[in-house]
C-alpha positions in Angstrom: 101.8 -77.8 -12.3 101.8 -79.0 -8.6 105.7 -77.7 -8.3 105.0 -74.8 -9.5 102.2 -74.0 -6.8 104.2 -75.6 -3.9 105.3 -72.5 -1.8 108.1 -74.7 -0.7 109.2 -75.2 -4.4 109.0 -71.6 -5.2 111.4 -70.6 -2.0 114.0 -73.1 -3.4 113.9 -71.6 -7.1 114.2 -68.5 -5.6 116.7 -69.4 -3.6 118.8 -70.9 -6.6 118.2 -67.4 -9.0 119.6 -65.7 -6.1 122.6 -68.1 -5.5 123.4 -67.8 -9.1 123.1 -63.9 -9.4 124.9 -63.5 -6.3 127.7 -65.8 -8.0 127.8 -63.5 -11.3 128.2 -60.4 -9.3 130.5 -62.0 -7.9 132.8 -63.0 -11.2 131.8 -58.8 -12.3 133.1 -57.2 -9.0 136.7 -59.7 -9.0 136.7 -58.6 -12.9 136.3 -55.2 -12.2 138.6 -55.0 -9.3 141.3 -56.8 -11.2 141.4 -54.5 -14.1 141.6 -51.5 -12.0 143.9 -52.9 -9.8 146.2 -53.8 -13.1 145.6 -50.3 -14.2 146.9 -48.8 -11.3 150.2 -50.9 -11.0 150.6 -49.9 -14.8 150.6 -46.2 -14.1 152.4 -46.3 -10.8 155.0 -49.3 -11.8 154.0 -50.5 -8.5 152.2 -53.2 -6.9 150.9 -53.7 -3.6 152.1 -56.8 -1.9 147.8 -57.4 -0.9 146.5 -56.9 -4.6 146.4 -59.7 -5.3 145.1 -61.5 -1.9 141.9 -59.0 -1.9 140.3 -60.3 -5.1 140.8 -64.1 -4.0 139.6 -63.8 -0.7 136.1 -62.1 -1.9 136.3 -65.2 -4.8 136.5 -67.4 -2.0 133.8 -65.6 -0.3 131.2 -65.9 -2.8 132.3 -69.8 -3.8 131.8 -70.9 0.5 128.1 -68.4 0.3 127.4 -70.2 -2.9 128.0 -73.8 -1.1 126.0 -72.9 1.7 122.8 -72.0 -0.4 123.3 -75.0 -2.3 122.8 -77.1 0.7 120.4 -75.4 2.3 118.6 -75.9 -1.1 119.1 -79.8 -0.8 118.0 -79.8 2.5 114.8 -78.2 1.7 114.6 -80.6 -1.6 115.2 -83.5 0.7 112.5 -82.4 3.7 110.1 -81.7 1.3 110.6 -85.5 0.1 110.4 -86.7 3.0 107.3 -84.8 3.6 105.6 -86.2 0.1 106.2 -89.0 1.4 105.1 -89.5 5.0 101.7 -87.9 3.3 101.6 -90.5 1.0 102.3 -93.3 3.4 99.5 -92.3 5.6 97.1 -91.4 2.8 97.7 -95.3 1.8 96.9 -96.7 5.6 94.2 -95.0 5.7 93.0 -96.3 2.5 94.0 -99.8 3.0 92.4 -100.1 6.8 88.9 -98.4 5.3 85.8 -100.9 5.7 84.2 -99.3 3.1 85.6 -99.5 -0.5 87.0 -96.5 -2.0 87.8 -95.8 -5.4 89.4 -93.1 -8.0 88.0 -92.9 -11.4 89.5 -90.4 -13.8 87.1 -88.0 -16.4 87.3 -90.6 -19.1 86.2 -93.6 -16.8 89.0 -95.6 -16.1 89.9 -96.6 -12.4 93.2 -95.1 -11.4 93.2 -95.9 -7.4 90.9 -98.7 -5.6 91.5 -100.0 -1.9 91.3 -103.4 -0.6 88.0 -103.3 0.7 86.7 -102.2 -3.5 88.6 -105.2 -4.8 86.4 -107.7 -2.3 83.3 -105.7 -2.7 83.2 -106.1 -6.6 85.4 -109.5 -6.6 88.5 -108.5 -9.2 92.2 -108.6 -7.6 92.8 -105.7 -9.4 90.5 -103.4 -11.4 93.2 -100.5 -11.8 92.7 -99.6 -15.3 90.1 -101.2 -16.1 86.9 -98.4 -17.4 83.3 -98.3 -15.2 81.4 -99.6 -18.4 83.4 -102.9 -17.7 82.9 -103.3 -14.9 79.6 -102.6 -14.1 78.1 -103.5 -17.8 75.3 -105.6 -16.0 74.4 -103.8 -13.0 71.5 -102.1 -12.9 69.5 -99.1 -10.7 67.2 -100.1 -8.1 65.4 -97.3 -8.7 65.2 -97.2 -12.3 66.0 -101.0 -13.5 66.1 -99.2 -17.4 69.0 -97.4 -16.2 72.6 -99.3 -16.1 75.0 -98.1 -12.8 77.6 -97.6 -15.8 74.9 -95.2 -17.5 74.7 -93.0 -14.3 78.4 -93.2 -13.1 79.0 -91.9 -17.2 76.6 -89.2 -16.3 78.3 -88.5 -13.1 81.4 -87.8 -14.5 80.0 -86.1 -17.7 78.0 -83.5 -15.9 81.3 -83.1 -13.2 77.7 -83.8 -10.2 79.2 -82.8 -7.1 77.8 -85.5 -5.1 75.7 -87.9 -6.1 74.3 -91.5 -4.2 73.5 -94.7 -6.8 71.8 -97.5 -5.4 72.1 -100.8 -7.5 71.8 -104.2 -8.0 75.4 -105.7 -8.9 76.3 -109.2 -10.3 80.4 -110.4 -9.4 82.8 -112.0 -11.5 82.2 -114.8 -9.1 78.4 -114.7 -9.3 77.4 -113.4 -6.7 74.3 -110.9 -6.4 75.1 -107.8 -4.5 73.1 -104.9 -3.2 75.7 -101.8 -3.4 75.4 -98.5 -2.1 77.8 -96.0 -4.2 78.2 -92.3 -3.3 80.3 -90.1 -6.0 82.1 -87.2 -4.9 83.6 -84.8 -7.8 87.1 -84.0 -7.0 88.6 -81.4 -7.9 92.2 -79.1 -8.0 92.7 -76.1 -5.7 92.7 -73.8 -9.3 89.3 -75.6 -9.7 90.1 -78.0 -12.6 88.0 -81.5 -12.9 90.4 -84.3 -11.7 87.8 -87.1 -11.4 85.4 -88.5 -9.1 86.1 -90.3 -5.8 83.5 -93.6 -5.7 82.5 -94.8 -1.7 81.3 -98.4 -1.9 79.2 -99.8 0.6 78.4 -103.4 0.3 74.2 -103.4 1.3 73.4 -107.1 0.4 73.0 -108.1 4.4 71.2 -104.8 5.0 68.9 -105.3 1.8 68.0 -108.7 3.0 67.1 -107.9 6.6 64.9 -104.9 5.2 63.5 -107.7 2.9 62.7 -110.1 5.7 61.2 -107.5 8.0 59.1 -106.2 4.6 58.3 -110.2 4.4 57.3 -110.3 8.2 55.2 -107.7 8.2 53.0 -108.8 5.2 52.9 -112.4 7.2 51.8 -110.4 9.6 49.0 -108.7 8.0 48.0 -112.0 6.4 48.1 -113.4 10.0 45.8 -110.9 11.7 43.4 -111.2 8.5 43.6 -114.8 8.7 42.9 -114.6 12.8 39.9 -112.6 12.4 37.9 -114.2 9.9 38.7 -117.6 12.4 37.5 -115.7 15.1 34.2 -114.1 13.0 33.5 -117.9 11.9 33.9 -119.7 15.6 31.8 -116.5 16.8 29.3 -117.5 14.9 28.7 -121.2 14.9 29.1 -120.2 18.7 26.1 -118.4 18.1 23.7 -120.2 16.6 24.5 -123.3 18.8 23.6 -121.1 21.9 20.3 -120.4 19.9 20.0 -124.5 18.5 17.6 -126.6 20.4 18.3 -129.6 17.7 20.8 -131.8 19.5 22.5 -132.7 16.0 22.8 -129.5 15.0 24.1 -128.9 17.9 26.6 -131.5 17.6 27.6 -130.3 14.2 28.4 -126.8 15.0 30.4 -127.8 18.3 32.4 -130.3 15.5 33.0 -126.8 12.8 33.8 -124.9 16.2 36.7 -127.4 16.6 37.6 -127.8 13.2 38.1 -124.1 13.1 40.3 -123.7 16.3 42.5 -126.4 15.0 42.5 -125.0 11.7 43.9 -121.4 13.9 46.1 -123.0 15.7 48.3 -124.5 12.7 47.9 -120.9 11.6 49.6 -119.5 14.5 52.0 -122.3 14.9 53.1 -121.9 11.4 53.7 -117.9 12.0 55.6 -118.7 15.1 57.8 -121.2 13.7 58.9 -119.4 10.8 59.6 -116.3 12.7 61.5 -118.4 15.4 63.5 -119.7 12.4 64.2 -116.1 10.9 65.4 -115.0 14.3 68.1 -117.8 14.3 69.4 -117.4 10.9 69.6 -113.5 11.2 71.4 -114.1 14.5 73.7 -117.0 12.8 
């Protein structure tokens, strides 16, 4: 069906119907001329020394035209080769040198196309062929953990989505727990006809984790300030009541639970600054 829309394909068959009729009119008009040119000697009883030279020379006329369309016809063949394939070559750099991972599923699920950057992402050498229930049987949505990613991407291609973006939780062969970030694009023929869908991986573990530790942080920070005020009520008060004590014990034992509560802030903050100092190094590691 692609030949048949290529304008360049349609020139050359074109070009070959007309080489061919050109050749038949050809055979016709020598025919033609040949039987009247018999006729005529019949009658007369005689021939002209150039009858016979006429009809081979427009014989060999047509045979050299006809050569010349046929290789102008095998150059075009063999520039629009060369063509297909330069496309193809680049179309495969620029797959291969992609970050991201990039793959081709057909309507019925299976993976027909996946660059090198897919094949580290979800850990097989080679998934070609294999279907999207296989492969992603035990991941599952992050925002619907009912939902599998095989579910959704069998949705995807069932309801021929345009674009859609899946966010889930996915498991390697290896092991290994991965955050992925999938974005399915419908493609489609220029008469409109439902090819498949083109699959952008992104692997968001890294991403998912920072987010995680900042979320973390920022709860350890809340806890923190909590934690620093009631320290700062409770010394605020003992500090109180000593300025208003005239009992020298009790005076004593509020200046003791004033201490015991500014060392008990202090480990407080020390602890909050120590484990941000060691998030810092691990995120920068």
């Amino acid at each position: 069906m692609k030949a048949l829309t290529n304008p360049i394909m349609l020139r050359m068959a074109l070009a070959a119907f007309a080489a061919g009729f050109a050749f038949l009119m050809g055979l016709v008009m020598i025919r033609r001329m040949r039987r009247s040119l018999t006729g005529d000697s019949g009658a007369t009883g005689d021939v002209h020394p150039s009858s016979d030279s006429f009809p081979l020379h427009t014989y060999h006329a047509v045979i050299q035209q006809l050569k010349q369309q046929k290789h102008e016809l095998q150059s075009l063949q063999l520039a629009e080769r060369k063509r297909a394939k330069t496309s193809e070559n680049i179309s495969a750099a620029v797959l291969s040198n992609l970050s991201c991972g990039v793959m081709f599923v057909s309507p019925n699920g299976l993976i027909r196309q996946v660059n090198p950057a897919a094949r580290q992402i979800l850990g097989y050498a080679s998934p070609v062929g294999m279907s999207t229930s296989e492969i992603f049987r035990e991941a599952a949505m992050v925002s619907d953990s009912t939902t599998s990613l095989a579910e959704a991407l069998r949705t995807a291609l069932h309801d021929k989505t345009l674009c859609r973006w899946l966010d889930a939780q996915y498991l390697t062969p290896g092991g290994e727990q991965r955050h992925l970030d999938i974005t399915v694009t419908a493609v489609r023929a220029p008469n409109g006809d439902f090819l498949g869908a083109a699959c952008l991986v992104n692997d968001q573990t890294e991403i998912a984790e920072i987010r995680r530790q900042q979320q973390l942080r920022g709860e350890m920070s809340a806890e923190m300030a909590l934690a620093l005020r009631n320290s700062l009520a409770t010394i605020s008060g003992y500090a109180q009541q000593l300025a208003a004590s005239r009992d020298p014990d009790l005076a004593r034992q509020l200046a003791a639970d004033i201490a015991a509560e500014a060392s008990h802030l202090d480990r407080t903050i020390g602890g909050f600054l120590a484990g941000a100092r060691a998030a810092r190094i691990a995120a920068q590691v």
